[in-house]
N, C-alpha and C positions, 0 to 999 in steps of 0.2 A: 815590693816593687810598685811605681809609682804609676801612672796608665793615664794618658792625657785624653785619650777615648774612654767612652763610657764604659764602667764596669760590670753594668748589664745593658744590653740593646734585644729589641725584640721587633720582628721585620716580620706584618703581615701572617697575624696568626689568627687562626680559626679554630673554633672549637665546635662540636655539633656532640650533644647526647643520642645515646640508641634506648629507645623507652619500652623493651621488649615486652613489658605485659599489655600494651597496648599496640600488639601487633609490628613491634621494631620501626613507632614512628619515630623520624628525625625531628629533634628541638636542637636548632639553631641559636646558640649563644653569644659566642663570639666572632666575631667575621672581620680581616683585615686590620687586625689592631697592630699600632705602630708603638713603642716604648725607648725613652732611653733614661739613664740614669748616671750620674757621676759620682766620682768618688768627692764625700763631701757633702752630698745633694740628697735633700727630701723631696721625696714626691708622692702629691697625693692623688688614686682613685676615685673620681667621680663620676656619677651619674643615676639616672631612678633606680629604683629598687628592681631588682630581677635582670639588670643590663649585664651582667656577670663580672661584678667588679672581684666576688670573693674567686669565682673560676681561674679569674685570670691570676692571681694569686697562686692557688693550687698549681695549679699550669708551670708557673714561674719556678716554683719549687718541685716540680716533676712530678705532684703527686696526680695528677692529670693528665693522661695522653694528648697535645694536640693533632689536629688533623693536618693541619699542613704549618707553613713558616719556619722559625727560627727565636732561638729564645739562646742567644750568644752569651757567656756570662766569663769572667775573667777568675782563672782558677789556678793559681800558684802562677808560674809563669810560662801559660798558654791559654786559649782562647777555648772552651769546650761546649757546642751546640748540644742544650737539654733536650733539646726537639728529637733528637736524634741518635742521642747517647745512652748505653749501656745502662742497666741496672746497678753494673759496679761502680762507672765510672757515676752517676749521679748520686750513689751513698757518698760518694768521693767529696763529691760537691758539696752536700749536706754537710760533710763532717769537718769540710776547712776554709766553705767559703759562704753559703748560705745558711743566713738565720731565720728561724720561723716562728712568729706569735700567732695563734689560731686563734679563736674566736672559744675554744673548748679547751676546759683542762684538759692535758693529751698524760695523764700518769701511771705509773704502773700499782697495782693495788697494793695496799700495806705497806709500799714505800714513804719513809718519813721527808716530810716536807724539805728538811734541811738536806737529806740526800738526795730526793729528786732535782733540787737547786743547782746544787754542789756538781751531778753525773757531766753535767757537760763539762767544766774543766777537766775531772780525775780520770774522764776518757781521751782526753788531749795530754795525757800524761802530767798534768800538775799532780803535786802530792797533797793528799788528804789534808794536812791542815789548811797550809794556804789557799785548799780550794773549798772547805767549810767556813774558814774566814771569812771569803771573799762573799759565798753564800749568805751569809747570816748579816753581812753589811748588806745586800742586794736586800735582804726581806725586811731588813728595819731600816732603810730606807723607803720603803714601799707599803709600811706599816701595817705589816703582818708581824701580831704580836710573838716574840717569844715561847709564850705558854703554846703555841701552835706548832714549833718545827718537829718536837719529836713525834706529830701524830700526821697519817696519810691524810691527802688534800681532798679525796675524794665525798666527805661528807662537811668540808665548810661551805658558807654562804655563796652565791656567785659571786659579790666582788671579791671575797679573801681568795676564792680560786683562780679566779685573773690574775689577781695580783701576782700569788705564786707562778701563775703561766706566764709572765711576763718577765718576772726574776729568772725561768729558766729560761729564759729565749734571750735575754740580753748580759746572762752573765759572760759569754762567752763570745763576748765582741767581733763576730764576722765583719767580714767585707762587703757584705751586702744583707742585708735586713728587709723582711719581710711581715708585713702587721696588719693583721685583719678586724679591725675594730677592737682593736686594745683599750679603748678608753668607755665602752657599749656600759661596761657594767658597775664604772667607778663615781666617786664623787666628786665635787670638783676639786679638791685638793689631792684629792687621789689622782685625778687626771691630769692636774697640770706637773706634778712629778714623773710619769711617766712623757710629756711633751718633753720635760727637761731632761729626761735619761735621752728619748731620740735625738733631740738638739747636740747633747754632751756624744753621740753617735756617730754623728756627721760632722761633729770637731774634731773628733778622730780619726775621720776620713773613710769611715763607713757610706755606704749607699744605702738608704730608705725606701721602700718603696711601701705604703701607708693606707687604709681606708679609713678614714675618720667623718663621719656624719655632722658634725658639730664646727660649722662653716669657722666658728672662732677659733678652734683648736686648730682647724688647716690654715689661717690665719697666721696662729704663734708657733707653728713645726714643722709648716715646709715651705720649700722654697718656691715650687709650681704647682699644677695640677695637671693633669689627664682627666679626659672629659670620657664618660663611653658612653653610647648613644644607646635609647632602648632596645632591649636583644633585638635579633631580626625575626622571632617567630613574634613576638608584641609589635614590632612596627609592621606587619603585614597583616596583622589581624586587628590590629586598634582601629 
């Protein structure tokens, strides 16, 4: 279903951490952030370091409680506020319409690379081949060699573990995409493959929503930018 409204909007959200070893002081994060994003459309997070570009991420994909607003995101054919939604209903969200690349390989131990690839179709009910196929084109495209799928990802180099964190985050083409410095740890061929997987993303009429540090790569992958201002506990204290 097609949606001429944004398929994620986000209206006035705040975030504040409870820092309980230091007596439950508040650190102010986020404050009043505004968001949209289209089907189609890349958009990328900026601003200093510590301004909570990765929070806001987290956030978006629920794994962050905000403190107040709205984080609206378009889910089969109705409208479902994360800000404010069930545990069930946001696995809901995870599993049919938000995609997530972290910044960390996120894998389960001793699972071989080509099955950690693979889980997210064969959980969408694809069948085992075509969804090892599909795998094994995503890593050798992303040139993670062969001799690596049948061994766990958790003792390759940072970039080969990106990479593979990136094969599983995009093998299964949601409706809105999530990517937290995907490119931090690669090379530049390496990186400008994975700009071209986001690009070929929003051809297909996915939402991006993107941190990239490397002013040229936000350049060649997305379409805007979002600015966030330094947190509010750095701009009171700077």
């Amino acid at each position: 279903m097609k949606f001429d409204d944004p398929t994620l909007q986000v209206r006035n959200l705040s975030k504040t951490f409870v820092v309980h070893p230091q007596g439950g002081l508040h650190l102010p994060v986020l404050r009043d952030v505004n968001l949209t994003a289209h089907q189609g459309e890349c958009v990328a997070l900026t601003g200093p370091s510590g301004c909570g570009k990765s929070t806001l991420i987290r956030c978006l994909y629920g794994s962050y409680v905000c403190d107040s607003g709205e984080i609206q995101v378009h889910h089969g054919d109705r409208r479902i506020d994360l800000a404010s939604a069930s545990a069930r209903e946001i696995l809901a969200v995870r599993h049919e319409s938000i995609g997530y690349v972290s910044q960390f390989l996120q894998a389960v131990p001793r699972v071989p690379t080509l099955g950690l690839v693979a889980e997210a179709l064969i959980a969408r009910g694809i069948e085992s081949e075509p969804a090892y196929a599909r795998a094994r084109e995503m890593l050798m495209q992303l040139g993670v060699s062969p001799r690596l799928w049948d061994l766990p990802p958790a003792t390759f180099s940072g970039g080969e573990q990106q990479r593979v964190n990136i094969a599983a985050g995009l093998i299964d083409r949601k409706p809105i995409l999530l990517m937290d410095e995907p490119t931090a740890s690669l090379d530049a061929g390496n990186a400008q493959t994975v700009i071209d997987l986001m690009r070929a993303a929003c051809a297909a009429g996915s939402s991006v929503v993107v941190i990239l540090h490397d002013s040229a790569q936000r350049r060649l992958a997305c379409d805007r930018e979002i600015h966030l201002p330094a947190c509010v506990e750095q701009a009171a204290t700077g």
